[in-house]
C-alpha positions, 0 to 999 in steps of 0.5 A: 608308858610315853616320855615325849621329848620335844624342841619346838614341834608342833607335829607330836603324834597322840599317843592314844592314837599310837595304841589305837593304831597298835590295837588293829592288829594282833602283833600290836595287841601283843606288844603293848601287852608285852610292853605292860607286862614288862614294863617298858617305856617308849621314848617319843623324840621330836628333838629337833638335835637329833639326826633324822635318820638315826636308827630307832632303838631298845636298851634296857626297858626303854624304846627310843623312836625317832618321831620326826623320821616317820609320817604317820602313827602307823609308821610309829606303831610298826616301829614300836613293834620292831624294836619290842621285838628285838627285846621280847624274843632275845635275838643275838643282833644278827642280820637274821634278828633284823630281818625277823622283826622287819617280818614281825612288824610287816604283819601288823598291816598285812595278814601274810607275806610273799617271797618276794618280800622276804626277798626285798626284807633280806636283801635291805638288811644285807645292804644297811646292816652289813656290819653285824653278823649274818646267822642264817639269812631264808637261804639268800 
């Protein structure tokens, strides 16, 4: 299920500690079954070539991840689980897609979600993901 890319690094994440980590929570049990079910693959990229910031992603039946961009396995996991969920509910690549799998990811740590982080989701997207069309963004 992982293609580890790497250039000299010596900090790979385990991927059974990455399912491990998907395990503990029922939004990540529900993405690796839909990652096997489907299936995809998950791209670990450490290349030192490639730009830190750039944006994780999903094309075809692979899920690319930025390693280096992220500190811990958990960070890894909700990043898995976002980009799956782009795939897995076939949203349009709105501002509204975006903010729904920032949520979706949001409750593989937490067993609810306040307004006020709604709130700081959708104003987040609306600053670095203006480009893309709005649908309909919770009212703000």
């Amino acid at each position: 299920m992982y293609d580890i890319y790497y250039d000299n690094s010596d900090d790979l994440f385990d991927p059974d500690d990455i399912d491990s980590e998907l395990e503990k929570s029922e939004v990540g049990r529900c993405t690796m079954e839909y990652i096997e079910e489907e299936p995809l693959s998950i791209e670990m990229n450490y290349s030192l070539e490639q730009d830190k910031y750039e944006m994780e992603h999903i094309y075809g039946h692979t899920i690319t991840v930025n390693a280096p961009a992220h500190t811990n396995k958990t960070q890894i996991a909700e990043t898995i689980i976002h980009e799956t969920a782009h795939r897995q509910f076939s949203w349009d690549n709105t501002q509204e897609d975006e903010i729904n799998c920032r949520i979706y990811e949001y409750f593989h740590t937490h067993d609810s979600i306040t307004e006020e982080k709604i709130k700081s989701i959708v104003d987040f997207v609306k600053k670095y993901y203006s480009d893309l069309p709005r649908g309909d963004l919770y009212g703000y």
